[in-house]
C-alpha positions in Angstrom: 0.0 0.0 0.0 1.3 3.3 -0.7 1.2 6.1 1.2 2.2 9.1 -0.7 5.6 9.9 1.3 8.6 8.3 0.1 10.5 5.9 2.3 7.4 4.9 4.7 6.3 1.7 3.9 2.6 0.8 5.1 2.3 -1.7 7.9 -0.4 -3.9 9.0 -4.0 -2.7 8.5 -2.4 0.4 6.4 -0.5 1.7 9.6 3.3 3.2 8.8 6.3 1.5 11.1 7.0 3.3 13.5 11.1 3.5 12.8 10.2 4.3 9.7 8.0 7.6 10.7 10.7 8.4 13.1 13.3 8.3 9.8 10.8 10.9 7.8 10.6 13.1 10.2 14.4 13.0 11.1 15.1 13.5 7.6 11.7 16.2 7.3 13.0 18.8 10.3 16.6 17.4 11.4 18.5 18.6 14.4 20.4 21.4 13.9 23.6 19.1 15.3 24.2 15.1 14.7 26.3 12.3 16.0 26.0 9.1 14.9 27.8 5.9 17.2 26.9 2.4 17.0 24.2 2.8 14.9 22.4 5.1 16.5 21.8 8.9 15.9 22.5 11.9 18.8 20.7 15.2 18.1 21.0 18.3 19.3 19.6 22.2 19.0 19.6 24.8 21.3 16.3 27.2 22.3 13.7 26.9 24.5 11.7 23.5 23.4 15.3 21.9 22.7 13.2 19.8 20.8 15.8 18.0 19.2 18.2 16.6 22.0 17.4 13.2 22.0 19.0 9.8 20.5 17.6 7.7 17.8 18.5 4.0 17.8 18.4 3.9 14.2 17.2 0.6 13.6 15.4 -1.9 15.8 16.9 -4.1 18.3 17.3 -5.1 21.9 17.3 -3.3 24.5 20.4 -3.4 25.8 22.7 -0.3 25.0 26.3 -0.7 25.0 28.4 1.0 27.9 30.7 2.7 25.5 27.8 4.2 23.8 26.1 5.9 27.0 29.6 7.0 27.7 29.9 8.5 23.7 26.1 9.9 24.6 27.0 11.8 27.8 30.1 13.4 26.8 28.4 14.7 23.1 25.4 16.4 25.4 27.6 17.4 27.9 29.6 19.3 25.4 26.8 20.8 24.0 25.6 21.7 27.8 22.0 19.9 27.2 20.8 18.0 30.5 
């Protein structure tokens, strides 16, 4: 099923997966700073909302994060003063 946005493909019952909303709208209003590690994405803007400080595992998987990468994580926001 289409659905009229390229790169989202339609789930069950016509529904898009969800990682692959998250990548259209990461790619439709991106973070005015990136960082990828490990496979996953760190974003970051400045502002009031800071609406973009957050991390994006970019593709689905377990739920365990690697040591290193909270490490990687907390030393890119730190530098960037975002809490």
């Amino acid at each position: 099923m289409a659905t009229g946005v390229t790169g989202i493909h339609a789930g069950p019952a016509g529904g898009a997966a969800a990682w692959d909303v998250e990548a259209a709208m990461d790619a439709a209003w991106p973070a005015m700073e990136r960082h990828s590690a490990g496979g996953w994405v760190f974003r970051a803007a400045g502002g009031v909302t800071q609406r973009a400080n957050s991390i994006w595992p970019r593709h689905p998987g377990g739920t365990e994060v690697p040591p290193a990468l909270l490490r990687d994580a907390r030393a890119w926001y730190r530098a960037r003063r975002c809490r």
